[in-house]
CHARMM internal coordinates of N, CA and C (Angstrom, degrees):
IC EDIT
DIST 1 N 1 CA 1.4273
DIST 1 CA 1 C 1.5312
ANGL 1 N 1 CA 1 C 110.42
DIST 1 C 2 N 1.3865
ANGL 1 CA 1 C 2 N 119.63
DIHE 1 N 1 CA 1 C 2 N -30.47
DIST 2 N 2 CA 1.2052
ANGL 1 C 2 N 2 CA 114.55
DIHE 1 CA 1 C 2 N 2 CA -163.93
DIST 2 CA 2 C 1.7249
ANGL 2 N 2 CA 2 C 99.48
DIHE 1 C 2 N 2 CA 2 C -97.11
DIST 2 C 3 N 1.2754
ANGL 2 CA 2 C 3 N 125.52
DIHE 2 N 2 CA 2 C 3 N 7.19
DIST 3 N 3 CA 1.2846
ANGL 2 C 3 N 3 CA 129.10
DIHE 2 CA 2 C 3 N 3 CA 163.33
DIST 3 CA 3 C 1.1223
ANGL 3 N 3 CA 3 C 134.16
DIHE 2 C 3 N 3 CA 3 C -95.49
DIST 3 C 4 N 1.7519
ANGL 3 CA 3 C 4 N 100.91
DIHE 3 N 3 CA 3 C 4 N -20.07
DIST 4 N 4 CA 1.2361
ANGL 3 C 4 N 4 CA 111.62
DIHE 3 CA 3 C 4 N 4 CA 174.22
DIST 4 CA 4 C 1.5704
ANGL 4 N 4 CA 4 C 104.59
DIHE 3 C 4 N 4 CA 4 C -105.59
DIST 4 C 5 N 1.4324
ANGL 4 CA 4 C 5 N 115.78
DIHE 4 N 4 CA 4 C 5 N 11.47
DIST 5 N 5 CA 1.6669
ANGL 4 C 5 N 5 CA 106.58
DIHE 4 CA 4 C 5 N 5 CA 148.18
DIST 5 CA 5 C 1.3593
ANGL 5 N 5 CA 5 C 108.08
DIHE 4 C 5 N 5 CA 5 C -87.41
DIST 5 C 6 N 1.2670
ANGL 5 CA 5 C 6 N 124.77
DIHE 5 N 5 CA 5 C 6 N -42.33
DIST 6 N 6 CA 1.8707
ANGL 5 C 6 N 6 CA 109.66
DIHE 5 CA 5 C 6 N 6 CA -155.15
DIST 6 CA 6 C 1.9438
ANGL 6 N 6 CA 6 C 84.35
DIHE 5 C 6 N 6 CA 6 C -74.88
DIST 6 C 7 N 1.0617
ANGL 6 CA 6 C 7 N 136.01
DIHE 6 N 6 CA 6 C 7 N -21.65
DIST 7 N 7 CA 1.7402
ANGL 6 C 7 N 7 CA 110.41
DIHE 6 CA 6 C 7 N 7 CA -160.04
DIST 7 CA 7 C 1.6927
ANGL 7 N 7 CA 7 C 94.62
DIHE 6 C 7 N 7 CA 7 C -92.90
DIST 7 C 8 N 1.3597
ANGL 7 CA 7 C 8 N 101.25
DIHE 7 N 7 CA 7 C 8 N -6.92
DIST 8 N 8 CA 1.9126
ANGL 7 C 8 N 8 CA 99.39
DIHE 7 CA 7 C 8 N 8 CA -169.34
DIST 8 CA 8 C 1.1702
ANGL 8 N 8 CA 8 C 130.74
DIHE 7 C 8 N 8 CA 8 C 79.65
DIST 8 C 9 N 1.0932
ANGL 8 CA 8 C 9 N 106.51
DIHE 8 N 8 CA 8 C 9 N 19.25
DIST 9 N 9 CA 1.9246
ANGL 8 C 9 N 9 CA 120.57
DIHE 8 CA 8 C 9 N 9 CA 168.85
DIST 9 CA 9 C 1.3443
ANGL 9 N 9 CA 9 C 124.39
DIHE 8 C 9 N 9 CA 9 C 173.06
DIST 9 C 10 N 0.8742
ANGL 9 CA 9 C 10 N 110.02
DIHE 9 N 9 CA 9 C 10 N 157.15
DIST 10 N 10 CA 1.9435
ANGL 9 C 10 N 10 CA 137.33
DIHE 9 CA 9 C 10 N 10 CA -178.94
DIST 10 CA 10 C 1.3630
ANGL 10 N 10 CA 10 C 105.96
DIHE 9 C 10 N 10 CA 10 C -18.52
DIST 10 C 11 N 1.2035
ANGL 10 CA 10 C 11 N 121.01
DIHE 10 N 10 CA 10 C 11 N 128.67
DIST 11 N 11 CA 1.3654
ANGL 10 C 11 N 11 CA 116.46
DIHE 10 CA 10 C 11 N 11 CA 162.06
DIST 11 CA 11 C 1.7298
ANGL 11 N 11 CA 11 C 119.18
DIHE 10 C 11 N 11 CA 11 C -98.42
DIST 11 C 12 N 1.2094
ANGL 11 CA 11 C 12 N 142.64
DIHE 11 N 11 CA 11 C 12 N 172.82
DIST 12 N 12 CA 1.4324
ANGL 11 C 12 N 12 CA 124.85
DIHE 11 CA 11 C 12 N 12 CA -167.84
DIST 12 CA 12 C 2.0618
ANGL 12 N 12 CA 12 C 86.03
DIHE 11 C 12 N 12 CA 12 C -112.34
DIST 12 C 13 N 0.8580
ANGL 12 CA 12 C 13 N 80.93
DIHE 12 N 12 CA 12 C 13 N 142.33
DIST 13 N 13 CA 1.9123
ANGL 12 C 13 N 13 CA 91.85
DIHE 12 CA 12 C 13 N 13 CA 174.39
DIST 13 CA 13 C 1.4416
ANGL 13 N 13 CA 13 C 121.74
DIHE 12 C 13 N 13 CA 13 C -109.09
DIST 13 C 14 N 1.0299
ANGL 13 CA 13 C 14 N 139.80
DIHE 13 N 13 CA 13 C 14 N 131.10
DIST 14 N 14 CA 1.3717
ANGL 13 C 14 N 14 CA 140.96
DIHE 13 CA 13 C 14 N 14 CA 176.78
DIST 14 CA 14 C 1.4134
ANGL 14 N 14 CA 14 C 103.94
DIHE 13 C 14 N 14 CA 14 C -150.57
DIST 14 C 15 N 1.6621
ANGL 14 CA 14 C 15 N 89.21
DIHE 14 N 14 CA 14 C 15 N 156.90
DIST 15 N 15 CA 1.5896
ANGL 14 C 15 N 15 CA 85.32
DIHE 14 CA 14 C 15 N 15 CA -177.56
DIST 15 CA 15 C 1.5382
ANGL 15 N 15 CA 15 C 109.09
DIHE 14 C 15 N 15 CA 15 C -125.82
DIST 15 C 16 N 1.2333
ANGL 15 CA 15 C 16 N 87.17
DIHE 15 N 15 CA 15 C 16 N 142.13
DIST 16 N 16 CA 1.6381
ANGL 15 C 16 N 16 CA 95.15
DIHE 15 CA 15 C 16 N 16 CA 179.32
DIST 16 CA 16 C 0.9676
ANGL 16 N 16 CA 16 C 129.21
DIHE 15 C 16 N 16 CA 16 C -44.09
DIST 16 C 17 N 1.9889
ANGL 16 CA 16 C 17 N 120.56
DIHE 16 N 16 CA 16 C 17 N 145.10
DIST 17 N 17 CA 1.6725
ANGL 16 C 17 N 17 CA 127.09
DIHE 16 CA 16 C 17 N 17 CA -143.75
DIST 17 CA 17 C 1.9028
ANGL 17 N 17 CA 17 C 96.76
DIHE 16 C 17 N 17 CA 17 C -81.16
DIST 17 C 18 N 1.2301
ANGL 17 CA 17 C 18 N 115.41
DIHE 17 N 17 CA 17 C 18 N -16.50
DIST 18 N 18 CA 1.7960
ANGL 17 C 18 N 18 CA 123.68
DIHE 17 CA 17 C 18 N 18 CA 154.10
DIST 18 CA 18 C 1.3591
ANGL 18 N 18 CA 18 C 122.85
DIHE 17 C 18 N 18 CA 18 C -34.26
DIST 18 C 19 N 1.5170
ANGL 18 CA 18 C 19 N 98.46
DIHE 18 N 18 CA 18 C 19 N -68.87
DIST 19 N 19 CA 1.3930
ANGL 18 C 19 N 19 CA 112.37
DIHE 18 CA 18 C 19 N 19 CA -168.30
DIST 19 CA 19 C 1.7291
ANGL 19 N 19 CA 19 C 111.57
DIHE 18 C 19 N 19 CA 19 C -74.14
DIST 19 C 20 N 1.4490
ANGL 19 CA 19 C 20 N 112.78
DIHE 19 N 19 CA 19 C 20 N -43.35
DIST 20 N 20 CA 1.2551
ANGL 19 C 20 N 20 CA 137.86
DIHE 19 CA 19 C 20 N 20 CA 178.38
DIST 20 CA 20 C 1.6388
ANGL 20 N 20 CA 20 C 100.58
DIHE 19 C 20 N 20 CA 20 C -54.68
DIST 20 C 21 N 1.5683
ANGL 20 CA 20 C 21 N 146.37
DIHE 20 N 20 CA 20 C 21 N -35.60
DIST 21 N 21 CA 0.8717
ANGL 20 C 21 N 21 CA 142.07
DIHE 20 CA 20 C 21 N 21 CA -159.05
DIST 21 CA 21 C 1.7614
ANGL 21 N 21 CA 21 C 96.05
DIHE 20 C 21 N 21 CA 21 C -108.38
DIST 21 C 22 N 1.6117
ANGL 21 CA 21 C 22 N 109.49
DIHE 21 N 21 CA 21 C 22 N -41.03
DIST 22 N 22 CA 1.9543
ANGL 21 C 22 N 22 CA 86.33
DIHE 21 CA 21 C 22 N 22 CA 160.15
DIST 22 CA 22 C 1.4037
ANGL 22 N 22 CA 22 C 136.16
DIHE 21 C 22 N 22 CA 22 C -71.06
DIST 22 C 23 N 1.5577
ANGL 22 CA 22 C 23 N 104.40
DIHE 22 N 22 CA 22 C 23 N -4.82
DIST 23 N 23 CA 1.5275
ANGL 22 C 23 N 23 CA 90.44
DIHE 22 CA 22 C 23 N 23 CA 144.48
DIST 23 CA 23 C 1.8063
ANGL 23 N 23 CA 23 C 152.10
DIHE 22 C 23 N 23 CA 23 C -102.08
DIST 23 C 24 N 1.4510
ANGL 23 CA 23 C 24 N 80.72
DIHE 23 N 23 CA 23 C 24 N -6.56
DIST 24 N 24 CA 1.4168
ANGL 23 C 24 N 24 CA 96.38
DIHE 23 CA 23 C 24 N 24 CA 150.67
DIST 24 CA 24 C 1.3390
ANGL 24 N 24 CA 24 C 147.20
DIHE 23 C 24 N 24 CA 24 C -55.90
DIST 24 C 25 N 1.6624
ANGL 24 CA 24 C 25 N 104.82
DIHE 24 N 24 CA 24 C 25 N -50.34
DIST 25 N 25 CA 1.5647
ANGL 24 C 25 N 25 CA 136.04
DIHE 24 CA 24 C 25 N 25 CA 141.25
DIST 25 CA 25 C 1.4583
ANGL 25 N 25 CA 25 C 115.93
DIHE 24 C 25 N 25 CA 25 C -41.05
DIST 25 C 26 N 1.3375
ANGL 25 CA 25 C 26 N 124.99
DIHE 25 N 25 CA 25 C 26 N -33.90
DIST 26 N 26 CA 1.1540
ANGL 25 C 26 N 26 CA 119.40
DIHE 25 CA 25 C 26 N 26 CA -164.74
DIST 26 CA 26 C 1.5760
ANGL 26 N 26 CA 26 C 101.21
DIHE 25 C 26 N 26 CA 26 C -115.58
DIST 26 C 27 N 1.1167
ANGL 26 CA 26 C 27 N 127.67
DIHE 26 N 26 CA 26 C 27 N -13.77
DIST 27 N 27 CA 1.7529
ANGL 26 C 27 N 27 CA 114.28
DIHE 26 CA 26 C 27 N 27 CA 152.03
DIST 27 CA 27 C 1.2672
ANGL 27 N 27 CA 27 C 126.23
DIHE 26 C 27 N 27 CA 27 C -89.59
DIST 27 C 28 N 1.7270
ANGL 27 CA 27 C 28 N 119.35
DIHE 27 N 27 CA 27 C 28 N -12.81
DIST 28 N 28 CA 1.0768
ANGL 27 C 28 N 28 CA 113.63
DIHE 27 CA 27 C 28 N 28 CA 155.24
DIST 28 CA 28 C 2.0774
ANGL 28 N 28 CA 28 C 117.74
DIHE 27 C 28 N 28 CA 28 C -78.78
DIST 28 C 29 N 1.0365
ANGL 28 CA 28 C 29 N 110.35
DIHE 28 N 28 CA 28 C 29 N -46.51
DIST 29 N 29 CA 2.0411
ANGL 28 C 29 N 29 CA 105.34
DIHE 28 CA 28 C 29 N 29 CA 157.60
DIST 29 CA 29 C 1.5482
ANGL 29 N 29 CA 29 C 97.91
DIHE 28 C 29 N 29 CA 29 C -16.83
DIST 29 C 30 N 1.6337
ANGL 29 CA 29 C 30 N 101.98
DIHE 29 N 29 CA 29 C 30 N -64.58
DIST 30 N 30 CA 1.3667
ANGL 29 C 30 N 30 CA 94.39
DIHE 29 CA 29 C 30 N 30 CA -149.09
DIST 30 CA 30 C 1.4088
ANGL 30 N 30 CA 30 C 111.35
DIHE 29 C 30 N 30 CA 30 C -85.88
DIST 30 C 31 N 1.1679
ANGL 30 CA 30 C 31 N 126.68
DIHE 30 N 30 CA 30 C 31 N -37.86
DIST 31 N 31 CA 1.8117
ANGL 30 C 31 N 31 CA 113.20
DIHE 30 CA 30 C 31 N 31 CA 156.52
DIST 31 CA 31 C 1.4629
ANGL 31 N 31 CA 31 C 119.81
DIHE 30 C 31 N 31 CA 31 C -28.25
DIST 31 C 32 N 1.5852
ANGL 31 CA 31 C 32 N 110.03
DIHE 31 N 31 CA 31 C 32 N -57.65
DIST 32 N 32 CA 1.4764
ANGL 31 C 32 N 32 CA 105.78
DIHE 31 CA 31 C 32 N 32 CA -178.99
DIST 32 CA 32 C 1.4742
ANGL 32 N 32 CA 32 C 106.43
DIHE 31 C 32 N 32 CA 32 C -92.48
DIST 32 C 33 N 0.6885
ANGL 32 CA 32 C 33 N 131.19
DIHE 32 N 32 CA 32 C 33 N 17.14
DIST 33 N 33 CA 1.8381
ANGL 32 C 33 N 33 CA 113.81
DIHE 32 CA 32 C 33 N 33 CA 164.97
DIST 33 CA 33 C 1.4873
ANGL 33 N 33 CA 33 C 123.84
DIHE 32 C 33 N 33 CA 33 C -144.88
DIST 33 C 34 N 1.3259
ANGL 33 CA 33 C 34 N 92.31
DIHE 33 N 33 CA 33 C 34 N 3.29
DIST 34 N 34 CA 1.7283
ANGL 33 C 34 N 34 CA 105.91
DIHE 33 CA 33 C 34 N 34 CA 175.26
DIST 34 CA 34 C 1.6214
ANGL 34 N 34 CA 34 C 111.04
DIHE 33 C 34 N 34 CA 34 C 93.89
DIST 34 C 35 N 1.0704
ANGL 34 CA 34 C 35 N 112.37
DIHE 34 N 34 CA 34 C 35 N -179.77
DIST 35 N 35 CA 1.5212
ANGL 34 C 35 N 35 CA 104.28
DIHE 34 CA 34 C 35 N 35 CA 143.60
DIST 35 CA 35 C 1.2405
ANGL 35 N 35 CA 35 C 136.45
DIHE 34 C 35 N 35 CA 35 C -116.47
DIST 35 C 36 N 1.5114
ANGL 35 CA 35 C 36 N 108.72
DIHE 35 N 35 CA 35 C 36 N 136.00
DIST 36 N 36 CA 1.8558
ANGL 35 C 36 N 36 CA 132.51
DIHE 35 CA 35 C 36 N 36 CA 170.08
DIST 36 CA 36 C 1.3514
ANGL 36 N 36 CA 36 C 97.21
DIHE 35 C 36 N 36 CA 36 C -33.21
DIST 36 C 37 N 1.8732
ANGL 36 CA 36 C 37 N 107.18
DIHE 36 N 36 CA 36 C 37 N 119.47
DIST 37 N 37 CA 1.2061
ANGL 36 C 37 N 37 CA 114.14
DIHE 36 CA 36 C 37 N 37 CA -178.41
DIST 37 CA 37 C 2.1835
ANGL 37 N 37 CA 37 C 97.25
DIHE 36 C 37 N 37 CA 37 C -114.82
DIST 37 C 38 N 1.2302
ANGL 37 CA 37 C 38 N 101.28
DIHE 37 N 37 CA 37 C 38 N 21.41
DIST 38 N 38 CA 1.5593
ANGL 37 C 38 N 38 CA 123.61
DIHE 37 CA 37 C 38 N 38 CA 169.11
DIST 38 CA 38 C 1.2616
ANGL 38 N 38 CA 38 C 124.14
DIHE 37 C 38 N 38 CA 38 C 161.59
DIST 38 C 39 N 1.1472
ANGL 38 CA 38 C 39 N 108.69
DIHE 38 N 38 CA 38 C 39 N -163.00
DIST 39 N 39 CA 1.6255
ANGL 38 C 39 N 39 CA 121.27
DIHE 38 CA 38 C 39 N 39 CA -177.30
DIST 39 CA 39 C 1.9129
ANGL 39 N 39 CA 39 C 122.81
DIHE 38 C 39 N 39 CA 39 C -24.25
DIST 39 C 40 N 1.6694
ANGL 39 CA 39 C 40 N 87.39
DIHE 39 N 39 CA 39 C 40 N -38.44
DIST 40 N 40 CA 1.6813
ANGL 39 C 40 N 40 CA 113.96
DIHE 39 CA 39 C 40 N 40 CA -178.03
DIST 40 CA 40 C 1.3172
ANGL 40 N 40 CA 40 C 120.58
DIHE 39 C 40 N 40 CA 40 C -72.90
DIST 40 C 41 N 1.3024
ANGL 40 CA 40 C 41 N 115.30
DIHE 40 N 40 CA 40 C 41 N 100.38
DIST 41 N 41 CA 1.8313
ANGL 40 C 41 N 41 CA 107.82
DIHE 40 CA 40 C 41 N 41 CA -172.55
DIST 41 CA 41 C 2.1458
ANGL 41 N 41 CA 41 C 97.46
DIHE 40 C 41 N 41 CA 41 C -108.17
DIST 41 C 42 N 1.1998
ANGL 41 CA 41 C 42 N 88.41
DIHE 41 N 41 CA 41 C 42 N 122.58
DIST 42 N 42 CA 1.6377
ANGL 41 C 42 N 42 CA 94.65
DIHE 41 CA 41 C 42 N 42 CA 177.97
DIST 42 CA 42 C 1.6301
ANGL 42 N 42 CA 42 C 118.82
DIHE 41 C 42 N 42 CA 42 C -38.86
DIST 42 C 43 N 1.3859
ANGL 42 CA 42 C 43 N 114.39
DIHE 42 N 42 CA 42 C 43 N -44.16
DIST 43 N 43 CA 1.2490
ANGL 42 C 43 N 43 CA 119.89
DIHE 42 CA 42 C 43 N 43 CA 167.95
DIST 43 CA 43 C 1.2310
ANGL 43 N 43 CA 43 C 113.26
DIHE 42 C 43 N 43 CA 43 C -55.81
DIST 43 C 44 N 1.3581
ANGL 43 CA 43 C 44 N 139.12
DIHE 43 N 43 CA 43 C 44 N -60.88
DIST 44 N 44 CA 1.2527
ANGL 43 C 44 N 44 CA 146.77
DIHE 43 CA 43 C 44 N 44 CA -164.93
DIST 44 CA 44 C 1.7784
ANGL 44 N 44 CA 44 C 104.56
DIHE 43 C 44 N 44 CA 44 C -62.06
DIST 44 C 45 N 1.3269
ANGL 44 CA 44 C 45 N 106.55
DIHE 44 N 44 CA 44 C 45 N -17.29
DIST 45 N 45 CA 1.5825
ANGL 44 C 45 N 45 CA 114.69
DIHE 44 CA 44 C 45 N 45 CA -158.19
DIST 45 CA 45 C 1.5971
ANGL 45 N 45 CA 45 C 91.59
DIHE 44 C 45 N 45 CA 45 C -81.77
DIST 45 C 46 N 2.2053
ANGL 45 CA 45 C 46 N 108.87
DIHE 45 N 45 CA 45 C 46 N -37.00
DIST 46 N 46 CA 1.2392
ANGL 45 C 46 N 46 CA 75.22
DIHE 45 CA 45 C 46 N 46 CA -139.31
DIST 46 CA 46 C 1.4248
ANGL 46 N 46 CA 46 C 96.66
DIHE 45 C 46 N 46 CA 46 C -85.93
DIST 46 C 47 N 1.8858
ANGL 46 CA 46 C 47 N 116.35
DIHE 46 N 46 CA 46 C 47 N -15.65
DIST 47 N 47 CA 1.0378
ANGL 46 C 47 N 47 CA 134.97
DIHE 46 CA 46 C 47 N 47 CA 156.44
DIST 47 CA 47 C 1.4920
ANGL 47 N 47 CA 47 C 125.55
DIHE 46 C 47 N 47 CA 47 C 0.08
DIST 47 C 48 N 1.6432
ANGL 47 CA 47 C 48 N 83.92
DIHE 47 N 47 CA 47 C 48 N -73.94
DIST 48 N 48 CA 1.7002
ANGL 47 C 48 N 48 CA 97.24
DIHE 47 CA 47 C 48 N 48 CA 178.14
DIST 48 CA 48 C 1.6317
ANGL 48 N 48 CA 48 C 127.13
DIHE 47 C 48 N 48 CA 48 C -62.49
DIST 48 C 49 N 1.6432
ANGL 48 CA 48 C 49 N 112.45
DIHE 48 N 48 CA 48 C 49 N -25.74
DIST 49 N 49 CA 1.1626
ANGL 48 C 49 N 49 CA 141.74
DIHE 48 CA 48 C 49 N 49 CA -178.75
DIST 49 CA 49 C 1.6484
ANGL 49 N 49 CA 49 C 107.45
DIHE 48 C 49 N 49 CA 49 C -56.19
DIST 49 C 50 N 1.3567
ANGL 49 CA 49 C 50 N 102.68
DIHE 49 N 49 CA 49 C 50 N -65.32
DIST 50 N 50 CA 1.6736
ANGL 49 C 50 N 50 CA 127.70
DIHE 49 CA 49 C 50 N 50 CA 164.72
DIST 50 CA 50 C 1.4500
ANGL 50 N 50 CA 50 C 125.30
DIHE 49 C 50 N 50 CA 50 C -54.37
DIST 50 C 51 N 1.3153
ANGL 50 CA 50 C 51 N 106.32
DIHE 50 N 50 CA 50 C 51 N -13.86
DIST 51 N 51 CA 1.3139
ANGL 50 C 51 N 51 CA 101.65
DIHE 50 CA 50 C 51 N 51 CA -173.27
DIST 51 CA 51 C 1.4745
ANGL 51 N 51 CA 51 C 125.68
DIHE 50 C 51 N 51 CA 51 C -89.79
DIST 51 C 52 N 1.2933
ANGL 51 CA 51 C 52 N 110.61
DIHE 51 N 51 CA 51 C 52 N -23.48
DIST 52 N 52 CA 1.6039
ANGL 51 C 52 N 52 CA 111.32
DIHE 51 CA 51 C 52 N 52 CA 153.83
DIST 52 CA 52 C 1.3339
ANGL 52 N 52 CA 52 C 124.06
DIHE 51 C 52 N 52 CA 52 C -57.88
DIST 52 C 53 N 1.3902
ANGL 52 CA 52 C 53 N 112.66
DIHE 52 N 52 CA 52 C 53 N -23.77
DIST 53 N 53 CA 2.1369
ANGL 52 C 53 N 53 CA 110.38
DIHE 52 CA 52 C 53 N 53 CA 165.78
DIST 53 CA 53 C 1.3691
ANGL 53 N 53 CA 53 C 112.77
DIHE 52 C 53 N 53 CA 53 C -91.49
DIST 53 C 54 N 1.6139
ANGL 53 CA 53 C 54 N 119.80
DIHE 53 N 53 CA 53 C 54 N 29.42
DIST 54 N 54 CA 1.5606
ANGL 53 C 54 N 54 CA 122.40
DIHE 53 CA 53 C 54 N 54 CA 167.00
DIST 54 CA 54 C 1.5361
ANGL 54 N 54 CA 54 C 98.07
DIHE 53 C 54 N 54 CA 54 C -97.34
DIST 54 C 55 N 1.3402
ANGL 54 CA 54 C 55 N 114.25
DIHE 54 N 54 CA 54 C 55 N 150.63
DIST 55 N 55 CA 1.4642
ANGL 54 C 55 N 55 CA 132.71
DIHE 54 CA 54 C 55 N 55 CA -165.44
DIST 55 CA 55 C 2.0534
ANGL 55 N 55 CA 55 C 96.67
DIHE 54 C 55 N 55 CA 55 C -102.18
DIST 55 C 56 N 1.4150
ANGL 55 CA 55 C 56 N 119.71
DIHE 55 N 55 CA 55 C 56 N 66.64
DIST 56 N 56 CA 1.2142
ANGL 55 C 56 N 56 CA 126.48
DIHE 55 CA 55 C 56 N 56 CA -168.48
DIST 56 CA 56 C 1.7249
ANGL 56 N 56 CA 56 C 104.86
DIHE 55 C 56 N 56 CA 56 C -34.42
DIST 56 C 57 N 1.4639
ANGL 56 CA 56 C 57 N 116.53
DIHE 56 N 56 CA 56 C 57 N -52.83
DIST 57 N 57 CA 1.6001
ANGL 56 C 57 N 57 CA 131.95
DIHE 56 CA 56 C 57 N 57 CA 158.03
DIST 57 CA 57 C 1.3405
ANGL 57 N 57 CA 57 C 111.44
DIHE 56 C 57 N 57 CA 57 C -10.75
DIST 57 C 58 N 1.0405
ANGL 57 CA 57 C 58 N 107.72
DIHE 57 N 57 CA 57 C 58 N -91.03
DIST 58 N 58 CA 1.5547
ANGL 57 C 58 N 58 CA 127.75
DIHE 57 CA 57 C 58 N 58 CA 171.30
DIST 58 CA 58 C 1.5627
ANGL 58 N 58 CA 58 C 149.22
DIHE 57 C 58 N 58 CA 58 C -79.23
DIST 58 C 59 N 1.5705
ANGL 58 CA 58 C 59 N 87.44
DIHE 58 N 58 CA 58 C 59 N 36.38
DIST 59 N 59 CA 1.5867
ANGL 58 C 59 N 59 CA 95.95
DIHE 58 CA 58 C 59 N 59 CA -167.04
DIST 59 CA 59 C 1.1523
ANGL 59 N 59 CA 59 C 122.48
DIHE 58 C 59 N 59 CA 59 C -59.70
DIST 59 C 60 N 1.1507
ANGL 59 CA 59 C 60 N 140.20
DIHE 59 N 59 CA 59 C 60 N 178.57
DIST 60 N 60 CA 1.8228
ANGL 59 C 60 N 60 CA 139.33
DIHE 59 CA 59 C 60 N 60 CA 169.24
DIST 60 CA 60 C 1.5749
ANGL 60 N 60 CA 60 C 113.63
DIHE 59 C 60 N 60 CA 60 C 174.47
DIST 60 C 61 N 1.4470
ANGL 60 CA 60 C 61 N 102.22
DIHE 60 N 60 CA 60 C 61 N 122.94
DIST 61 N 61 CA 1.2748
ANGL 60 C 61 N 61 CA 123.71
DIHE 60 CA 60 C 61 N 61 CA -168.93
DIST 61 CA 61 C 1.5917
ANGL 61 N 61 CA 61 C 100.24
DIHE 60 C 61 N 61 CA 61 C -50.99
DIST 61 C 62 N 0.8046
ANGL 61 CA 61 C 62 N 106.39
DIHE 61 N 61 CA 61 C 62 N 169.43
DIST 62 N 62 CA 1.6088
ANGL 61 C 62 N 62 CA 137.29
DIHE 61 CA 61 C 62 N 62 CA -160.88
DIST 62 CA 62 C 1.6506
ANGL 62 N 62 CA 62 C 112.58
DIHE 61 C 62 N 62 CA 62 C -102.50
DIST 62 C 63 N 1.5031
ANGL 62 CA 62 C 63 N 120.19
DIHE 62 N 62 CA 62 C 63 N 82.26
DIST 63 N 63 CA 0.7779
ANGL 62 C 63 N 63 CA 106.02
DIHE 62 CA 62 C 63 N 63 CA 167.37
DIST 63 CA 63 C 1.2460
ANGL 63 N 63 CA 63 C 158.47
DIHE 62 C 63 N 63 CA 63 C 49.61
DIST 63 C 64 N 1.1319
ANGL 63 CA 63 C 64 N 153.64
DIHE 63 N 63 CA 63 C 64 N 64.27
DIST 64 N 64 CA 1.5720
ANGL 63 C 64 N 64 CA 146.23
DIHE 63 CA 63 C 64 N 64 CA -143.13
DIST 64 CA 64 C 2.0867
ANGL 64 N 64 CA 64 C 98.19
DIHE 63 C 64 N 64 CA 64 C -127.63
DIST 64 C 65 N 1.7044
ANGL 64 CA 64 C 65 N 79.70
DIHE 64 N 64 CA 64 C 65 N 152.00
DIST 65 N 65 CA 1.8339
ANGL 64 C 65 N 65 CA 81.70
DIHE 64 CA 64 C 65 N 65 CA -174.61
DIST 65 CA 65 C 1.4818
ANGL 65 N 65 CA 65 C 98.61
DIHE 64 C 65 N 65 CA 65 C -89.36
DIST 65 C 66 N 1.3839
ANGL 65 CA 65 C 66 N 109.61
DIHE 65 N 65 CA 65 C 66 N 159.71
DIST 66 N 66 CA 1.8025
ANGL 65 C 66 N 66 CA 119.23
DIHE 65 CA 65 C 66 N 66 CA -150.31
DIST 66 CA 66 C 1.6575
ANGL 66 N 66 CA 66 C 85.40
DIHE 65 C 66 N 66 CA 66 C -110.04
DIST 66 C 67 N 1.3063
ANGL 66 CA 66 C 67 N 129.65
DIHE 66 N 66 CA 66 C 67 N 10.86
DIST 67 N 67 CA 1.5773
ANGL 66 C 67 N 67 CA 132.65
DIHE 66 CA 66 C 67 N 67 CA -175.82
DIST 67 CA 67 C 1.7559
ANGL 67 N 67 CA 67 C 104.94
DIHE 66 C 67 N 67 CA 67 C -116.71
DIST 67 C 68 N 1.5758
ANGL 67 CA 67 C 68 N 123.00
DIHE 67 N 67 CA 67 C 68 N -8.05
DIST 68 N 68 CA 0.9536
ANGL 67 C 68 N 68 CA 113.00
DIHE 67 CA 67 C 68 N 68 CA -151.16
DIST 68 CA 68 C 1.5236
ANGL 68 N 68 CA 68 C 103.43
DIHE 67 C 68 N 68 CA 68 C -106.16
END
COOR INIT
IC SEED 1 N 1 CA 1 C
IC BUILD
């Protein structure tokens, strides 16, 4: 505000493609998983659930697209 007094007009605001994409992420979370009514996020639950049938030995990242 105080920059767009000394130049004498409006500046245009946008928000960065960062911030803009955690809320994207975060209304789709919440379509599919409801909303976190605390500490407990369903994803994280089931995460943790699964994670004793990961082969710690032999781990390997997940795939990535070769276009992206």
């Amino acid at each position: 505000m105080l920059l767009e007094r000394k130049i004498g007009r409006e500046l245009l605001h946008l928000g960065c493609r960062h911030h803009i994409m955690e809320l994207i992420l975060a209304a789709a979370f919440k379509t599919v998983l409801g909303t976190s009514s605390g500490p407990d996020v369903l994803l994280f639950n089931c995460f943790r659930a699964q994670w004793v049938y990961t082969d710690h030995n032999n781990f390997q990242p997940a795939p990535t697209d070769e276009y992206a």
